[in-house]
C-alpha positions in Angstrom: 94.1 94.0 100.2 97.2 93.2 102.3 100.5 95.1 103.3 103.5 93.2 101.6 107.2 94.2 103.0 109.3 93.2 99.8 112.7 91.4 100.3 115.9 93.3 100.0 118.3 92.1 96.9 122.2 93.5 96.4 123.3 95.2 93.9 125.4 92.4 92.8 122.5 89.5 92.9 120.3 91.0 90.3 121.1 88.2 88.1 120.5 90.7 85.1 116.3 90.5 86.0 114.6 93.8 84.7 114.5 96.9 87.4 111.5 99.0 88.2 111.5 102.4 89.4 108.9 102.8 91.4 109.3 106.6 91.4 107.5 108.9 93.9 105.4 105.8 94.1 102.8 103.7 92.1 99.0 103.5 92.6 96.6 100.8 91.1 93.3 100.2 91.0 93.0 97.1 93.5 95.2 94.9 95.3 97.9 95.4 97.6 100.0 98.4 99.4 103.9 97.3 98.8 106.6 98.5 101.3 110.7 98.7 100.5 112.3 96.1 102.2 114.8 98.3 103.8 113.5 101.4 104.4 109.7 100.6 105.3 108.4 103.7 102.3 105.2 102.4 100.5 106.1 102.0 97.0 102.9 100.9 95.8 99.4 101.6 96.8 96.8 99.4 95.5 99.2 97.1 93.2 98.0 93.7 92.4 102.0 92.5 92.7 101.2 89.2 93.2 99.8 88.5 89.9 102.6 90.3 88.2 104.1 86.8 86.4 107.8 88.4 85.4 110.5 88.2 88.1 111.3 91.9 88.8 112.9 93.8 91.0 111.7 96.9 92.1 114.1 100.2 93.1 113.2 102.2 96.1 112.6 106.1 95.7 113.3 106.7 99.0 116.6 104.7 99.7 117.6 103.4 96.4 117.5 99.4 97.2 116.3 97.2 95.2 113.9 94.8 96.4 112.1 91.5 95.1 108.8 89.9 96.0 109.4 87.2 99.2 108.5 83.7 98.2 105.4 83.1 99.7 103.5 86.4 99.4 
């Protein structure tokens, strides 16, 4: 299990990929605790993001950003 700090993405460089609320937050059952990109708020707690295969962006509870997977994570 690793930390991941997701990447921030404007509003205007969604380039119409699907958005995620992440809500209070999201728990799995194995893989990796997810922070927002701005804020630093764990949005997801035990997530296997990395083998999620669809290009989403995910919006932060806390502060509203969206944020994306960094390449290389």
């Amino acid at each position: 299990m690793a930390t991941i700090v997701l990447k921030h993405v404007a509003e205007d460089r969604t380039n119409d990929r699907e958005i995620v609320d992440t809500g209070a937050a999201m728990f799995g059952l194995g893989g990796d605790n997810v922070h927002c990109g701005v804020c630093g708020r764990e949005m997801m707690h035990d997530v296997p993001i990395r083998t999620i295969k669809v290009n989403l962006l995910y919006r932060c509870a806390g502060c509203g950003s969206l944020n994306e997977l960094p390449p290389g994570a």
